[in-house]
C-alpha positions, 0 to 999 in steps of 0.5 A, spaced: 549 243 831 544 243 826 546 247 819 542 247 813 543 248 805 538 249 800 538 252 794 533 258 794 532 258 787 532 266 788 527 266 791 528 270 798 525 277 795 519 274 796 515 276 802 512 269 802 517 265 801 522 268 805 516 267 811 516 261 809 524 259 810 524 264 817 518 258 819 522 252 816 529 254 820 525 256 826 521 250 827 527 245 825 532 248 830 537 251 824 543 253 826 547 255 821 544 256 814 548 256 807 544 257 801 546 257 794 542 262 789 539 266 795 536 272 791 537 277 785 539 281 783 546 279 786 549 284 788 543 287 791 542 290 799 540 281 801 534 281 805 533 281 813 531 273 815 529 273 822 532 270 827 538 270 824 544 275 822 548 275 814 555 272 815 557 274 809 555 273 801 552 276 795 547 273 791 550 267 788 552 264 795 550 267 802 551 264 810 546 266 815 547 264 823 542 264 828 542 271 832 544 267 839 551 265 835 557 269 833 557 269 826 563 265 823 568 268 818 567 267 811 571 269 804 570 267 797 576 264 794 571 264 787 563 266 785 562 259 786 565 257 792 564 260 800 568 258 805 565 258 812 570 257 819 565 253 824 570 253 829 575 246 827 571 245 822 572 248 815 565 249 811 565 250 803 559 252 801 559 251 792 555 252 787 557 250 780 556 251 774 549 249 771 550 249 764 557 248 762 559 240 763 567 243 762 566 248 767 564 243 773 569 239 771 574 245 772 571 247 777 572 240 781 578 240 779 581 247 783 576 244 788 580 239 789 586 244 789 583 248 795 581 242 800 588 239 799 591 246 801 588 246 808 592 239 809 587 235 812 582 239 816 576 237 817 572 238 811 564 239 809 563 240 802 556 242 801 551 245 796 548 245 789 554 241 785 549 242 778 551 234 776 550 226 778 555 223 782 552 216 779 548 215 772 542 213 777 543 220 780 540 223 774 535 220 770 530 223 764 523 220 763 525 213 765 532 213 762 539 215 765 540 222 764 546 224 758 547 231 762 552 229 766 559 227 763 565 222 765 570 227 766 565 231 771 564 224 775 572 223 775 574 229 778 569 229 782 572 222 784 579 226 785 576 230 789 572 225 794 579 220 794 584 226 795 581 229 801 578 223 804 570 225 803 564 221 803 558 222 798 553 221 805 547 221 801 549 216 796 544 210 799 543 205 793 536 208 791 537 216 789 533 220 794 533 225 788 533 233 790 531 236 784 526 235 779 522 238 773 518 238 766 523 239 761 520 237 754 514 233 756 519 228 760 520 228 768 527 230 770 530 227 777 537 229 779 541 228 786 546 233 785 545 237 791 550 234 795 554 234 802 561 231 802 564 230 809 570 227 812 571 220 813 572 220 820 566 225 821 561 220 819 560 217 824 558 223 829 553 227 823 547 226 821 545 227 815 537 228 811 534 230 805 528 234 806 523 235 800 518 238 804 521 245 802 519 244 795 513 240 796 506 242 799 503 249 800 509 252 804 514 250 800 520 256 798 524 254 793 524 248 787 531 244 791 530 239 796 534 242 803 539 237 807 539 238 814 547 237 816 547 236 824 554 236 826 558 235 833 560 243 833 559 247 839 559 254 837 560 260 841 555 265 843 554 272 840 556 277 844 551 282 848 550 288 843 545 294 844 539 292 840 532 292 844 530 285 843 531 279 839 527 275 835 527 268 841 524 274 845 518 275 841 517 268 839 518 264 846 523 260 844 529 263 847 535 259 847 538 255 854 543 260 857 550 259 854 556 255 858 562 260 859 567 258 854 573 256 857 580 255 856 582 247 854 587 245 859 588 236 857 594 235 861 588 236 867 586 229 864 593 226 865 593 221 871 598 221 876 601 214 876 606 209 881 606 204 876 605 203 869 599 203 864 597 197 863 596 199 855 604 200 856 605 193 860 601 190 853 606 194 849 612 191 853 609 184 853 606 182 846 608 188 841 616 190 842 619 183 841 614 181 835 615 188 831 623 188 833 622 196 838 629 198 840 627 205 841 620 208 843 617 216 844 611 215 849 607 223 846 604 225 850 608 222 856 604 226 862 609 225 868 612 220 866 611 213 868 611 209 862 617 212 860 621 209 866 617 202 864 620 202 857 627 204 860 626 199 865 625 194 861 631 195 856 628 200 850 631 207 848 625 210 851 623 217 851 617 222 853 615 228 850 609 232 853 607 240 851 605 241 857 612 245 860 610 243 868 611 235 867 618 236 865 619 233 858 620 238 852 620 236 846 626 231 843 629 233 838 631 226 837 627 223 830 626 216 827 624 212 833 622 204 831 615 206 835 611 212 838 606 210 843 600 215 843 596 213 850 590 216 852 591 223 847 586 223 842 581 222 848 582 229 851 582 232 846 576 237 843 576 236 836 578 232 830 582 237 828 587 238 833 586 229 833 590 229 826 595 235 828 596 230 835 597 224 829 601 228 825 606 230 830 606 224 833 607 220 826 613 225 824 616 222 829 617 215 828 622 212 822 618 211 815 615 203 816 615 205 823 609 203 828 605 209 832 601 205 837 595 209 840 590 207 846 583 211 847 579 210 852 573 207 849 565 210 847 561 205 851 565 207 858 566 215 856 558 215 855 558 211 862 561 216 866 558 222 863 551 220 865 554 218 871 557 224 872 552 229 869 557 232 864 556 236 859 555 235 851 561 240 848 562 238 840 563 230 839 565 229 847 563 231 853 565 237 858 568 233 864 569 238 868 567 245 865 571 248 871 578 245 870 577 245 862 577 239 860 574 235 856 573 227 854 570 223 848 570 215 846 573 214 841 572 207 837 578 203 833 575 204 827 574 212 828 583 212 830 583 208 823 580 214 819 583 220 823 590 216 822 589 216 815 588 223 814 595 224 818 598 220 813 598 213 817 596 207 816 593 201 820 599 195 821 597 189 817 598 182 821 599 185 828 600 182 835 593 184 838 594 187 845 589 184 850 587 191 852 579 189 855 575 195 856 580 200 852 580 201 844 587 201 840 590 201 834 597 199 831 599 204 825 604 204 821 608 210 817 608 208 810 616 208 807 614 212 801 
């Protein structure tokens, strides 16, 4: 799902320009559009963009999504920031202060406060954040720019550590978003700026597109980034206009897959034998890390629960799902806590961290949560084979069923882990687990 953010400089009264921004959104397949600095005056009726319906917003930030979408929800906790909701992903769209270096740094400050109040949600920070991350992001003739102070890089740094975003456009050559004459000298500023979650790296592509601002059909003085995101949005509901704008271009979209309850438990397997990735824990990981007592969460029927009893662990098994009969124990402070084949199933990174976190809350502090996923390259395989669907960062498996597959990478286990508070296991015993990707972590003592 592609969103676009640009500042349009004011510029959408204008008929040419607002022409001009209906054509660049139609011709690069943007879905949903968050722009800074819209129109003015701010508080004015905002103007029709066609193909596309205001979610909301003012004159000073505005969200718009393409008329073949559900408008998502979003409010404004001050002027200078939107909070949009696409689906399990939290949007904040800001514009800061252009003038006032402490006014940046203030408002990166209570940035920082509204990211840590959504308790680790994924996250894109975006839009026009009025400074350079880097001195070589901001320069003035050939040397680096003065305009930017130290306290606004440190709270802007804060703001990146304590909610686990990355700077993606950050490429050792600055790909300069804003330029101008001032007094004579050429001024060369990266400061539109997109923030995202670590473990969303990965899955989202990110460009700069300068052609919005250079050339005969440019709309607006900022560069553009195209976020392509792995969302899948909901389809708006039949109303009763005439016709839509796709009907009169050609370009209507595919018809919308019905949207469908998510049923994981559907995934579970069932077994006359244990995992193997239970029989590797067993083998080569109780004994090293001393495991007397273990929680296998997400047990689905069972299986692996009767291999750790039987091999004379204090096992338990919790599974949400009430048909498999393992309610939640009220037992805490296991030495490990087995996440086996969970992550996976699962249609979002959002509900991944929640899983993460229960399981963690579970195990005593320096304890180890171990989790298993099947892994990209199989999951990939088995959806060309079987002709699954794309849903968000994974796959339909069956649509029908409502059920859901993704591969996950031991790479991307670690960063969704360290956004539920875990961290990986210095020095553990590899597990011989071909075919598969894991992970061990551990619950930090303090």
């Amino acid at each position: 799902m592609l969103l676009a953010s640009v500042n349009l400089n004011k510029r959408l009264g204008a008929t040419g320009a607002r022409s001009n921004l209906a054509i660049w959104l139609r011709e690069h397949g943007v879905k949903i559009l968050l722009a800074q600095e819209p129109f003015k005056p701010a508080d004015r009726t905002p103007p029709a963009l066609a193909g596309f319906t205001l979610a909301g917003g003012d004159g000073h930030l505005a969200a718009w999504a393409n008329e073949n979408l559900a408008p998502p929800t979003v409010s404004s906790p001050a002027p200078w920031v939107q909070r949009v909701e696409l689906d399990w992903l939290i949007v904040l769209q800001v514009h800061l202060d252009a003038y006032g270096s402490a006014a940046r740094a203030a408002q990166l400050t209570e940035l920082t406060e509204m990211v840590t109040a959504e308790k680790g949600r994924p996250l894109l920070a975006c839009g026009d954040f009025n400074l350079a991350p880097r001195p070589a992001d901001g320069l003035f003739g050939e040397e680096t720019s003065d305009f930017t102070t130290q306290a606004e890089r440190t709270a802007l740094h804060q703001l990146t550590q304590v909610a686990g975003l990355v700077d993606t456009t950050a490429e050792e050559a600055p790909a300069f978003t804003f330029e101008r004459v001032f007094n004579g000298r050429h001024s060369r500023f990266r400061c539109d700026l997109a923030l995202l979650s670590e473990h969303l790296t990965a899955t989202t592509t990110i460009t700069v597109d300068d052609s919005v601002r250079i050339g005969p059909a440019a709309f607006t003085d900022h560069s553009a980034l195209l976020i392509d995101l792995p969302l899948t949005l909901q389809a708006a509901e039949p109303d009763d206009v005439l016709f839509a704008l796709s009907e009169l271009t050609g370009d209507r979209p595919a018809d919308a897959p019905a949207r469908r309850e998510y049923q994981p438990h559907k995934t579970a397997m069932s077994r006359q034998a244990p995992s193997p990735a239970s029989r590797a824990v067993t083998k080569h990981l109780t004994g090293p890390l001393g495991i007397r007592t273990i929680l296998d969460h997400g047990c689905g029927r069972g299986a692996d629960v009767a291999h750790y009893r039987a091999t004379g662990l204090e096992a338990e098994g919790f599974d949400p799902h009430d048909d498999f009969g393992w309610p939640r124990p009220e037992r805490r402070g296991f030495d490990l806590v087995t996440s086996m084949f969970v992550l996976n199933v699962l249609p979002d990174p959002w509900q991944r961290i929640q899983a993460l976190k229960d399981a963690a809350s579970f195990a005593r502090p320096g304890g180890h949560v171990v989790v298993v996923t099947r892994s990209p390259e199989e999951i990939t395989e088995a959806a060309a084979d079987g002709g699954w669907s794309i849903h968000h960062d994974g796959f339909w498996s069956s649509q029908s069923k409502g059920t859901f597959q993704r591969g996950i990478s031991p790479g991307e286990i670690i960063a969704l882990a360290r956004q539920a508070g875990l961290q990986l296991a210095e020095g553990a015993p590899v597990l011989p687990l071909p075919g598969v990707c894991y992970a061990v972590l551990t619950k930090p003592t303090a």
